[in-house]
C-alpha positions in Angstrom: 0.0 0.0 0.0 1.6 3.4 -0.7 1.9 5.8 1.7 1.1 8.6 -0.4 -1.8 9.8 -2.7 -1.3 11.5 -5.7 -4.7 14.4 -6.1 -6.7 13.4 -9.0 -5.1 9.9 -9.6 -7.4 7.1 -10.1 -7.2 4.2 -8.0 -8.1 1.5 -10.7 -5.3 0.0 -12.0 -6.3 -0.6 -15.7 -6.6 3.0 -17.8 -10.1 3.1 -19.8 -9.7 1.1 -23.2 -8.8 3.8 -26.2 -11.8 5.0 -28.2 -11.8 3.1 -31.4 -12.2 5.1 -34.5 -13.0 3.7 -38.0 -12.4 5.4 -41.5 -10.7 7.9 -42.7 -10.7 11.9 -42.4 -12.1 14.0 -44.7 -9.3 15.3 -46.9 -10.7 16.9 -49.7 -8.5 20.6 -50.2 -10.2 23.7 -51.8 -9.3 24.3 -55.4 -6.6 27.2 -54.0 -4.8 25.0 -51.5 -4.5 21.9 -54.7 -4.2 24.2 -57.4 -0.9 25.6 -55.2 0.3 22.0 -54.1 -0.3 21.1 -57.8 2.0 24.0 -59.0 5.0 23.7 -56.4 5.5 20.6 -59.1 6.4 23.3 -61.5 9.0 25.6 -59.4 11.5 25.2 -62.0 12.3 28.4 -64.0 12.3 26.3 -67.2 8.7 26.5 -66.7 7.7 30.2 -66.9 7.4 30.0 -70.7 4.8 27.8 -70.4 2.4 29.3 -67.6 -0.7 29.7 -69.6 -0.4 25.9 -70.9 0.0 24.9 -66.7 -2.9 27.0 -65.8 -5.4 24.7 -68.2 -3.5 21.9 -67.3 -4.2 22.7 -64.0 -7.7 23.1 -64.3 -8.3 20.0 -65.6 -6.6 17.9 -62.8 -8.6 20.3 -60.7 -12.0 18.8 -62.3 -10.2 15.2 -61.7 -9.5 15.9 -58.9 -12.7 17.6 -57.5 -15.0 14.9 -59.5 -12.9 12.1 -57.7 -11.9 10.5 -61.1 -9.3 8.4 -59.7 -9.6 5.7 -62.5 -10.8 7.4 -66.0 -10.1 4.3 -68.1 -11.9 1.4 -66.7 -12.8 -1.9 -68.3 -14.8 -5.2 -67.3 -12.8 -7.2 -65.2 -13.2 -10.8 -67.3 -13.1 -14.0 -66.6 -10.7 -14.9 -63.1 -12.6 -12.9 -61.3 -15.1 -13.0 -58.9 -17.6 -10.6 -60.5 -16.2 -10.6 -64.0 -18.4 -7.6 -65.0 -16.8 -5.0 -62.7 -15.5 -1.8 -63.9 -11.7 -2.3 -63.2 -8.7 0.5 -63.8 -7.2 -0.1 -66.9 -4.0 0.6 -65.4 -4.3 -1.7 -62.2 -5.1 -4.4 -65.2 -2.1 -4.1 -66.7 0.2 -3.9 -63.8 -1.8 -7.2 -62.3 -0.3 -8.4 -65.8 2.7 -7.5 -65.2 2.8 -9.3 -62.3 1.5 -12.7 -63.3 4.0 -12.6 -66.4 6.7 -12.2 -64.1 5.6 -14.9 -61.9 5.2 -17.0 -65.0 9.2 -16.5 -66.2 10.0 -16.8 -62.5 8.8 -20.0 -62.0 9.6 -21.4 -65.1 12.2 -24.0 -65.2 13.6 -23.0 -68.3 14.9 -19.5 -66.9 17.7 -18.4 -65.5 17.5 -19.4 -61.8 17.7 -15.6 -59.7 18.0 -15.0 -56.4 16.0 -11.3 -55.4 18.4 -9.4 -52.5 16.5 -6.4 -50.8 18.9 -3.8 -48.8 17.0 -1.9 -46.4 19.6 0.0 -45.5 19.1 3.8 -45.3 22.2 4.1 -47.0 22.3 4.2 -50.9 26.6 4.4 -51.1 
């Protein structure tokens, strides 16, 4: 038993469990706050010359951006899948591709046998 209390200190052992949250935060910026993140990709004097072209460029990955168009090229998914009508980006497609070809060569018995070494050192010297 301690011989001292400490003033406002609870007495039960275990602290309340956390509050769970689910989700994600709202992120969604105003067109001046992405229109200005969007430009710092520019900050390159090569670039004045061609200010007018970036400001409609801009706008339109401001409309992409505001109408959430995160994949404009879709197509049906296709047979393999579970629901082979979905609407599927046409780049995850062909990087899914990608992947499976690799896996293919990889496991092929007439390639080259490889052996993959990952450095996760922060170093790059």
């Amino acid at each position: 038993m301690p011989r001292f209390k400490l003033e406002g200190m609870s007495q039960d052992p275990l602290p309340p469990p956390p509050k769970v949250r689910t989700g994600q935060t709202l992120t969604k910026l105003t067109k001046e706050e992405y229109l200005k993140r969007w430009r710092q990709r520019f900050y390159d004097p090569a670039f004045l010359s061609k200010n007018a072209d970036l400001d409609a460029i801009a706008e339109i990955a401001w409309d992409a951006y505001a109408d959430e168009r995160k994949s404009p090229r879709t197509r049906k998914a296709g047979p393999g899948f579970a629901d082979p009508e979905y609407e599927l980006s046409v780049e995850w497609l062909e990087a899914r591709q990608a992947i499976v070809d690799a896996q293919k060569s990889q496991e092929s018995s007439d390639s080259a046998s490889r052996v993959l070494l990952i450095c996760a050192s922060p170093r790059t010297d």
